[in-house]
Structures are given as C-alpha cells and as structure tokens.
C-alpha positions as CSV (number, residue, x, y, z in Angstrom):
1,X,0.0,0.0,0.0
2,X,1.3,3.3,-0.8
3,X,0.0,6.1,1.8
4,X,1.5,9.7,2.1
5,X,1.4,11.5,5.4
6,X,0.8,15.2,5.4
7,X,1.6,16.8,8.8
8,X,0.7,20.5,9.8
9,X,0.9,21.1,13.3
10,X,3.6,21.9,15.1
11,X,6.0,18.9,16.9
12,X,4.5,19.9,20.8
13,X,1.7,21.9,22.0
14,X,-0.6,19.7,19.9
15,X,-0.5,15.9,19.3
16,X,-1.3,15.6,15.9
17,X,2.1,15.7,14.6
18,X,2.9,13.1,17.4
19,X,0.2,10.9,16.1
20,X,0.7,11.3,12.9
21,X,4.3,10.3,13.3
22,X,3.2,7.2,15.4
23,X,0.7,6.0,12.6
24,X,4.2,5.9,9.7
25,X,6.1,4.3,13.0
26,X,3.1,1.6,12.2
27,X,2.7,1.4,9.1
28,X,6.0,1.4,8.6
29,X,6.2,-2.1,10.1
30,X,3.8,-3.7,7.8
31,X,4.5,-5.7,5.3
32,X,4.3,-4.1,1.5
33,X,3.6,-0.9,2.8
34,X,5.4,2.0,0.7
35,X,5.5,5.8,2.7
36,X,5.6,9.1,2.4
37,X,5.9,11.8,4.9
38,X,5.3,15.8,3.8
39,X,5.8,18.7,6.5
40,X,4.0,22.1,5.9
41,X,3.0,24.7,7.8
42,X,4.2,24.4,12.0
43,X,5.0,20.8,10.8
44,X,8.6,21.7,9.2
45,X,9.5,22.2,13.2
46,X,9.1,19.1,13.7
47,X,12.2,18.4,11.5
48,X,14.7,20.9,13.1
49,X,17.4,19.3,14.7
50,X,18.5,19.4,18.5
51,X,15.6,19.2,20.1
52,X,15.8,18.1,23.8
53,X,12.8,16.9,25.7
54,X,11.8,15.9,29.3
55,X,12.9,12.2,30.1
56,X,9.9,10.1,29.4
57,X,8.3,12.6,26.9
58,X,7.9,11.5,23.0
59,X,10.7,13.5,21.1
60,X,9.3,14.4,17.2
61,X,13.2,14.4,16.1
62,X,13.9,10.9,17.3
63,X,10.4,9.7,15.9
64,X,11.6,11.0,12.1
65,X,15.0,9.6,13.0
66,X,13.5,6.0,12.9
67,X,11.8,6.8,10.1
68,X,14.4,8.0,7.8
69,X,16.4,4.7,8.8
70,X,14.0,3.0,7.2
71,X,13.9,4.8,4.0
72,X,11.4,6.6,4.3
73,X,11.4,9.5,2.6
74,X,10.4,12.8,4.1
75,X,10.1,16.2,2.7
76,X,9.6,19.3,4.3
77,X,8.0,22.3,2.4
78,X,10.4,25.2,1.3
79,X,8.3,28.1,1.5
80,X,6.8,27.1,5.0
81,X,10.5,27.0,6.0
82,X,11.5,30.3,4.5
83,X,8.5,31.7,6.6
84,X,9.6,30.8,9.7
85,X,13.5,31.2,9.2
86,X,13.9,27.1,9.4
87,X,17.4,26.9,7.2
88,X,18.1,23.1,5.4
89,X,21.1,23.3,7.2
90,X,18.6,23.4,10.6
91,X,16.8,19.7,9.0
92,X,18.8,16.4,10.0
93,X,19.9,14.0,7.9
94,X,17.5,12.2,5.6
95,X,15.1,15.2,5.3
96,X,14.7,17.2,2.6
97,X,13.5,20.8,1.6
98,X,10.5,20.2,-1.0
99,X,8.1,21.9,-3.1
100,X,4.1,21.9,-3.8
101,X,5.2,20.4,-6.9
102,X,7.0,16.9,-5.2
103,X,3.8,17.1,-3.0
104,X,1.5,17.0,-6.1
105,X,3.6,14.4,-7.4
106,X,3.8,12.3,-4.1
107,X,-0.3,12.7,-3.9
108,X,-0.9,11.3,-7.1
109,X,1.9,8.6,-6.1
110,X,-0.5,7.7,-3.4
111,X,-3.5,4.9,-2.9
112,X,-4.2,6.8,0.3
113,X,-3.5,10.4,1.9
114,X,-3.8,10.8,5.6
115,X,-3.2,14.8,7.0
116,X,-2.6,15.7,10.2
C-alpha cells in the first residue's frame, strides 16, 4: 500500500504531529507498505534538529530519525520553512527541503493520503 502522510501542526503543543508520526512508526512495520511523509505549515519544526525533551516525553526528532532509517522519505515544504526562518542546514539527515510540486507528485503517487 502506498499512503502519504501530510503533517501540519507543530512537533509539541498539539499531538497531531505526534500521532501522525506514530501511525508511519506503524505502518511502517507492515509488510508491502510504501510511505511518504510531507511537512508544511508548523509541521517543518518538527524536523529541526537538537531538540531536547523531558525524560519520558515522545521527542518528534527521534520519531523522524527511525523513520528516515527505514527509508522513508520525508520532505519538508520550502516556502513554509522560508517563513519561519527554518534553514536546510537546521533539517537532520535524511530530510529534505521540497516543493508543492513533489507534494502534487507524491499525492498522485499515493493509494491513500492521511493529513494531520
């Protein structure tokens, strides 16, 4: 199954980006299944590096971590970055700046779009 996730919220204050990143952590582990993963909007925070969190609180960086190590491939929209000064030196490894254009591309890729 091919599914692309589309996250919009920012990484804490809401948990939709933490959900959204906990349903590719699933699907991920099933058997045929191809992903996606956009970030627009708040979302591209979620893909800055360095962030620290409380011991025994979900950390968005780590969460994309284990999805990039397994190939996953994750794009993160340019002009949402530009607006709120997030640099593509500021995304770790494995994530990419990206366009409407690959988005448009990855949708029609897709059997099945989820957003957050």
């Amino acid at each position: 199954m091919q599914t692309l996730i589309i996250l919009n919220d920012p990484p804490y204050g809401t948990e939709r980006s933490y959900n959204g990143l906990r349903l590719a952590l699933a699907l991920a582990k099933l058997e045929g299944s191809e992903l996606r993963l956009f970030l627009m909007a708040d979302a591209v925070w979620c893909a800055r590096g360095g962030q620290t969190t409380p011991a025994g609180y979900y950390n968005v960086e780590r969460m994309l971590r284990g999805l990039v190590t397994k190939g996953m491939p994750v794009g993160a929209c340019g002009t949402c970055m530009d607006a709120r000064g997030v640099t593509d030196a500021d995304l770790p490894a494995g994530v990419h700046r990206s366009s409407m254009a690959e988005l448009a591309a990855w949708t029609a890729w897709a059997e099945k779009v989820v957003t957050f």
